[in-house]
N, C-alpha and C positions, 0 to 999 in steps of 0.2 A: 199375763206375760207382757214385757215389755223388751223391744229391741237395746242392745246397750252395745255393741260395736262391732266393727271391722278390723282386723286387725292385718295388717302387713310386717312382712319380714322385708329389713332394709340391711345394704351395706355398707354404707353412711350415714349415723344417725343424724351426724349436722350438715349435711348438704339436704337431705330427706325434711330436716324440721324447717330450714330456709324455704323450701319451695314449699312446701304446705302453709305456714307461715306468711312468707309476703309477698308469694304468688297467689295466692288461693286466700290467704288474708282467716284461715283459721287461728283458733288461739289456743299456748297449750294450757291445759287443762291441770293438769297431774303428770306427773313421773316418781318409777319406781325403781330403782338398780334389786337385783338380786343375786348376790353373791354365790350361794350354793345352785345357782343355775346358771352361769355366767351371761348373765342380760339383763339389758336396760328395757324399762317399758316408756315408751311418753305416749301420750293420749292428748289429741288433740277436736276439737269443737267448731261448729261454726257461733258466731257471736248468741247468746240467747239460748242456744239447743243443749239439749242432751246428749244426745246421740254422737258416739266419738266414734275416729278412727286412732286405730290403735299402732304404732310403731314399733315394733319389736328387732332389737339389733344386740346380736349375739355376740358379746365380746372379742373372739378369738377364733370366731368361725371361717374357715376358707372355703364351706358350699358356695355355690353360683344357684342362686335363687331360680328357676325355671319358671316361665309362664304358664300355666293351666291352660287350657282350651275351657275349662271347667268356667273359670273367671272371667268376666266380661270388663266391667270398667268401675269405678266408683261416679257416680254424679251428683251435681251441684248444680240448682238455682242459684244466679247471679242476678246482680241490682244493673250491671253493665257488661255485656259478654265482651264487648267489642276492648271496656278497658283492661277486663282482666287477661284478654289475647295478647293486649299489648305487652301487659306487667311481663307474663310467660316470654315472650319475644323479648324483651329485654332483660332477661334472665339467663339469655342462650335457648329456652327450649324450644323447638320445632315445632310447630303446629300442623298436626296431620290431616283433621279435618276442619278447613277455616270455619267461621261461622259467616259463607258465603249469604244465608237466608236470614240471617241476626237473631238468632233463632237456636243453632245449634253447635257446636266448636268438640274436636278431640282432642287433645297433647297425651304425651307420659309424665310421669315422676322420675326420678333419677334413677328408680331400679324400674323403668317400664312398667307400670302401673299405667292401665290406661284410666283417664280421667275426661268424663264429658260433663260441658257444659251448658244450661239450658237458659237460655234469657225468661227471668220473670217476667211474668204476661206476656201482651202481644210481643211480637217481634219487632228488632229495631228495625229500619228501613236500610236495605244494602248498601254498604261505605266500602270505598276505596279503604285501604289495598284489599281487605279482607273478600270482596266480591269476584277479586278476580283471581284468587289464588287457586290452585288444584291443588285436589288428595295430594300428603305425598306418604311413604312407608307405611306402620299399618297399624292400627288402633284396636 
């Protein structure tokens, strides 16, 4: 057996690919349009890996996608937590849980997906602003 993806349902597939893209610095992989099911698939990767997450965006759908209690977050090993907080911060997204201990970080996706971040190896040493921020909304 082998793992081969996650898949999320989005309401914007190009605001959805931007922030996984060049917030997150994944890369897409494959897309599929399917006509007799009206939706697109894009599948995207981290550099090197297999393992995708999958974007799935319904043509013509007016559902409002609901968060699960079920679902927790998707996570990511970063080379730098503290730059990819910033990319997100300058993107507009909020950061809910900073990576106060350099170490750990929460944000959303554009359809609230929560996404945590984990600094490869040790942890960086606590920097301004990120040290001093609090929780805010909820991850």
């Amino acid at each position: 057996m082998r793992f081969l993806h996650t898949m999320i349902r989005v309401t914007n597939l190009e605001e959805s690919i931007k922030f996984f893209t060049e917030v997150l610095g994944l890369k897409e992989t494959r897309r599929k349009e399917y006509p007799q099911w009206e939706c697109t698939l894009v599948y995207l990767a981290c550099e090197g890996q297999d393992v995708e997450v999958e974007l799935t965006y319904n043509w013509d759908s007016k559902e409002e996608y609901g968060i699960g209690r079920a679902f927790g977050h998707l996570a990511f090993e970063v080379d730098d937590i503290y730059e990819v907080c910033q990319r997100a911060v300058d993107a507009g997204i909020e950061i809910n849980v900073p990576p106060r201990d350099g170490w750990m970080a929460f944000f959303r996706s554009p359809d609230d997906i929560s996404i945590e971040l984990l600094q490869k190896g040790e942890p960086k040493a606590p920097a301004a602003p990120w040290k001093d921020m609090e929780n805010i909304g909820w991850w």
